[in-house]
N, C-alpha and C positions, 0 to 999 in steps of 0.2 A: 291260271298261273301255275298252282300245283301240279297239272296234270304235264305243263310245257317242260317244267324243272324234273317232273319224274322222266319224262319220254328222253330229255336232256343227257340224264343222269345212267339213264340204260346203253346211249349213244356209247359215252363214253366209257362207258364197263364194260362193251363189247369191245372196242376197240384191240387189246390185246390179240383177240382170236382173229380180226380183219388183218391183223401185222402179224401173225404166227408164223406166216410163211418166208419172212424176210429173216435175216439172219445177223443180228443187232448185237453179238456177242462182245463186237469189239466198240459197242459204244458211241463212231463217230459221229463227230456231228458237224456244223459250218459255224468254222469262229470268223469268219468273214463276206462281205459280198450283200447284194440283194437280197430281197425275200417279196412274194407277191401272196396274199390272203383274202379269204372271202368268211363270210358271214352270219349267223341266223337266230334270233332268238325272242324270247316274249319281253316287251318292255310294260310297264305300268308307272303312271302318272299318281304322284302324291302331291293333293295342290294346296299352296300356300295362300294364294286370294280366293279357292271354292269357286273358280271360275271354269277352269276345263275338267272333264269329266273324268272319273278313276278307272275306266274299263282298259282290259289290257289287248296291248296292240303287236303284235307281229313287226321287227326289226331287222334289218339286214345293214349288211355295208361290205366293205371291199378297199382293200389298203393294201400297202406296199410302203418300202421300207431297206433300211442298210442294218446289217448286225454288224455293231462296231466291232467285239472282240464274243470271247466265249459266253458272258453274262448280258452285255448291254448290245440294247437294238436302239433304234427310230423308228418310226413308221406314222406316214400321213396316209388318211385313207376319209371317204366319206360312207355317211352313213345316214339311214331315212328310216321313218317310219307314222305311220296314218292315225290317227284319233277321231274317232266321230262325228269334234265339233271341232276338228281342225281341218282344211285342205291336205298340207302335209309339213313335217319337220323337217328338216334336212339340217345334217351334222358335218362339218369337215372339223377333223380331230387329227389331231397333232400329242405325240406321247414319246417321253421313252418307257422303255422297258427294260424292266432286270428280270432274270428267268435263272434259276437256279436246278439243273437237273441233277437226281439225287443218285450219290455212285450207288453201282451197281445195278440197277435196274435203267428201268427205260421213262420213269416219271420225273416230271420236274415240279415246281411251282413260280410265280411267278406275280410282279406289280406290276403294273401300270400307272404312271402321272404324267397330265398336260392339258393341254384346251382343249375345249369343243369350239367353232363358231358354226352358234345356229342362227337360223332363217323358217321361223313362221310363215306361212303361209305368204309368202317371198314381199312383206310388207314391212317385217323388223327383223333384228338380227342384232347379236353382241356376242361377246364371249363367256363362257363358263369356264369352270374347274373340271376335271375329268380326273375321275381316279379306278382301278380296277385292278382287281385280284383274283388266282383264278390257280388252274393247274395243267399242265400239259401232258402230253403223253407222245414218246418217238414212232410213228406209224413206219419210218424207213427213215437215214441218215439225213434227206432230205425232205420227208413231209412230217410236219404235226400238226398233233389236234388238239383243241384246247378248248376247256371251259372255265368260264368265268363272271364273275359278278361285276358289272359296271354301275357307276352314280357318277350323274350330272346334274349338278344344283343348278336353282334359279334358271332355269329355260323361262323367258318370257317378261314383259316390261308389267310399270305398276300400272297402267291405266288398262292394260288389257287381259292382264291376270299371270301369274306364275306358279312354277310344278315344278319336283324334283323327280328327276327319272330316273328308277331303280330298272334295271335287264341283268335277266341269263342269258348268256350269248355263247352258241357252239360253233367254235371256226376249224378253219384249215390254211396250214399254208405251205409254200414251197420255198426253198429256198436255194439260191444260187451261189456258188462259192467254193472255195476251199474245207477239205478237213480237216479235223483233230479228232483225239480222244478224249470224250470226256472224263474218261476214268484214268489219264493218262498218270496221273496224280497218283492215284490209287496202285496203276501198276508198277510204276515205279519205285514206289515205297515198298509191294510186295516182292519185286525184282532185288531189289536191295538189299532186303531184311533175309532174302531165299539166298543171296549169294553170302551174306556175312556169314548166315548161320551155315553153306559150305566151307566157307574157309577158316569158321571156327572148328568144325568135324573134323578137317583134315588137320590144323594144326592140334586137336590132342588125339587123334589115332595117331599124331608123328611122336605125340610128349608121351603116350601108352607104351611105342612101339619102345620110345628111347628110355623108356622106367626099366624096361624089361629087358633091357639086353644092356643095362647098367648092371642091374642086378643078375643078371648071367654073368657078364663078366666078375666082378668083385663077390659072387658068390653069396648074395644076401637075401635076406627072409623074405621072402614073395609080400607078407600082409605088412610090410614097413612104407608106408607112405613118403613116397620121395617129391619135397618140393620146391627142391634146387639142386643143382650138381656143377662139380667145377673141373676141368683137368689141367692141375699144376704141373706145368715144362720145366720147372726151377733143373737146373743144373746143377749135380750134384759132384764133389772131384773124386776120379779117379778112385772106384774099391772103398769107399767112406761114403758117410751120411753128413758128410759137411756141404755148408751150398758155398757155389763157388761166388765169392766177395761182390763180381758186378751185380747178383741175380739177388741178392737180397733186399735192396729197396723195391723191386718191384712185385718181388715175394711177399714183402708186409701189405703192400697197395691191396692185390686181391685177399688177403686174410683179414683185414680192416673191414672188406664189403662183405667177407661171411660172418663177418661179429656184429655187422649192424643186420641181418636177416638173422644170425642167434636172437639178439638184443629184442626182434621185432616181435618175436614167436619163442616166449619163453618156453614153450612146452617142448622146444624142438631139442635135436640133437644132431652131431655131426660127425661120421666117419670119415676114416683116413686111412684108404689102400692103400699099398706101394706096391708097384710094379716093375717089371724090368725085361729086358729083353733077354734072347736064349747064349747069351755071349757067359761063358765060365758054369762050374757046376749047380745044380737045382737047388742044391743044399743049402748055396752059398747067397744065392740068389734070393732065396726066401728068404733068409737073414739080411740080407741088405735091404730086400725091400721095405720092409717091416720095420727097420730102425730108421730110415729115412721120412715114413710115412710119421715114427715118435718124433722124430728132428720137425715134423709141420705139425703137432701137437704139440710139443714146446714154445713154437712160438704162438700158436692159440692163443694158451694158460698165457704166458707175459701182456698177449692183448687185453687179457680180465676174463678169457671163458673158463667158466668152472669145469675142472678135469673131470668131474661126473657126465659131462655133459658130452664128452670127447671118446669114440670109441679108434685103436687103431688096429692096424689089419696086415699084413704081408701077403701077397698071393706068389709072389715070384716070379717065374716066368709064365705063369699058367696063364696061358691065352694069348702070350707073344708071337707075333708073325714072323721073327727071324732073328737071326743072331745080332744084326747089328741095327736096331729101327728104333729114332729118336722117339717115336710114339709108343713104345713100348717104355720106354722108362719114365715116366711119371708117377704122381699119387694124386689120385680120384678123389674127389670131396666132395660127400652124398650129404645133403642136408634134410632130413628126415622130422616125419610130427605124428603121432599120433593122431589128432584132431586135424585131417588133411590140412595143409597150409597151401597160400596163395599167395604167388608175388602180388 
């Protein structure tokens, strides 16, 4: 028996270097369709009336079968084998099967449960339990090989004597059908995981790009951690830093949502450029800017932010596209933290 299990056991350790030459990269396998299989292995009788003998016998059989989906099969098949003080056994066995192959490689494992109906010496016959466990291995998309432990209780009646059958049994089988991936699972989580982590790359080389050419424009300290920005359109009248009556309820609406990301991140602070386009002199422009950008630092302080907390800023025209460009005249609101912040 030991020597059947070792010889068994070399079988299927070689196996890898017999399938070397196939190209299994991508896993497939048949989650549907037929399967036809064959057989072979040492059985030994352990008997419970001390009527047939314990020597061990040489087993085979041959079955066929439906894989219902990726895990569960069927398969009826019959199976024989000889004892000394027997003519012969003969098994037709009925099972499913769950087989479980393990991602990334080509091994799986797998159970077995269902009947045997034997026939001794073609004079009696009943049914048994059949159970088996065991391990597989992909030799090509459609062939495997498998070994496994089988046990069928009570073979045999009480006036003539009864044995449980313990076999090692190494098979093969083929199978007909459709593919899939087994690792489909697998790739697609790493498919997944590979594209989220692209379009989290590109969305902060875009928040990098747009730190940095905030800070180009409004002229501010490279090592200031910026994490939030806002560009206020408020409409200011005519040569004044007054906002014009319609613009100011919606003016307080986005100052409201920077006093709740202050509120969130005490440690932060908030700048107030004012910009303007190249329309009148530079001089004059710097100074409008700059007391426009104090006109949305006023109304901060009345929301509750401490003026410590408020830096503001005039740039003027510097960095304006043209004399007359609604995007030019605004004030920039950089919400900055030492201790990086995060929306």
């Amino acid at each position: 028996m030991k020597r059947i299990i070792i010889l068994s056991t070399m079988i299927m350790l070689s196996l890898p270097t017999i399938a070397s030459d196939y190209n299994l990269n991508n896993k497939e396998i048949i989650t549907n369709g037929f399967f036809i299989g064959a057989k072979i292995g040492a059985q030994k009788s352990y008997n419970i009336t001390s009527f047939y003998d314990d020597s061990i016998s040489v087993n085979y059989g041959i079955y066929g079968g439906i894989q219902l989906n990726k895990n569960w099969s069927w398969d009826l098949g019959y199976q024989g084998f000889n004892k000394q003080d027997i003519e012969s056994i003969a098994l037709i066995e009925s099972a499913f099967k769950y087989e479980y192959l393990i991602k990334n490689s080509d091994f799986g494992v797998y159970g077995r449960f269902g009947a045997a109906h034997w026939n001794l010496n073609k004079t009696s016959s009943a049914l048994s339990p059949l159970f088996e466990i065991g391990t597989s291995y992909l030799l090509t998309p459609r062939i495997t090989a498998n070994l496994g432990y089988e046990f069928i209780p009570n073979i045999g009646i009480g006036k003539i004597g009864k044995f449980n059958s313990h076999s090692v049994m190494i098979g093969i089988s083929y199978k007909f059908g459709s593919f899939s991936n087994h690792n489909s699972d697998t790739f697609n989580s790493i498919n997944l995981r590979t594209e989220v982590n692209r379009i989290q790359k590109e969305e902060e080389n875009k928040r990098i790009e747009k730190e940095k050419a905030l800070k180009v424009s409004n002229q501010l300290n490279e090592d200031l951690n910026i994490f939030k920005s806002k560009k206020i359109m408020t409409r200011f009248k005519l040569g004044s830093s007054s906002i014009l009556k319609e613009d100011i309820e919606s003016l307080l609406k986005e100052l409201k949502d920077i006093k709740i990301s202050l509120d969130k991140y005490p440690k932060s602070e908030v700048y107030l450029i004012g910009h303007t386009d190249k329309n009148g002199k530079s001089s004059y422009n710097l100074w409008i800017s700059e007391k426009r950008a104090k006109t949305i630092a006023d109304k901060l302080e009345t929301l509750g932010v401490k003026k410590t907390r408020i830096h503001v800023k005039g740039m003027g025209e510097v960095g304006a596209h043209g004399n007359i460009n609604a995007n030019d005249r605004r004030v920039d609101i950089v919400l900055t933290c030492d201790n990086y912040c995060k929306n």
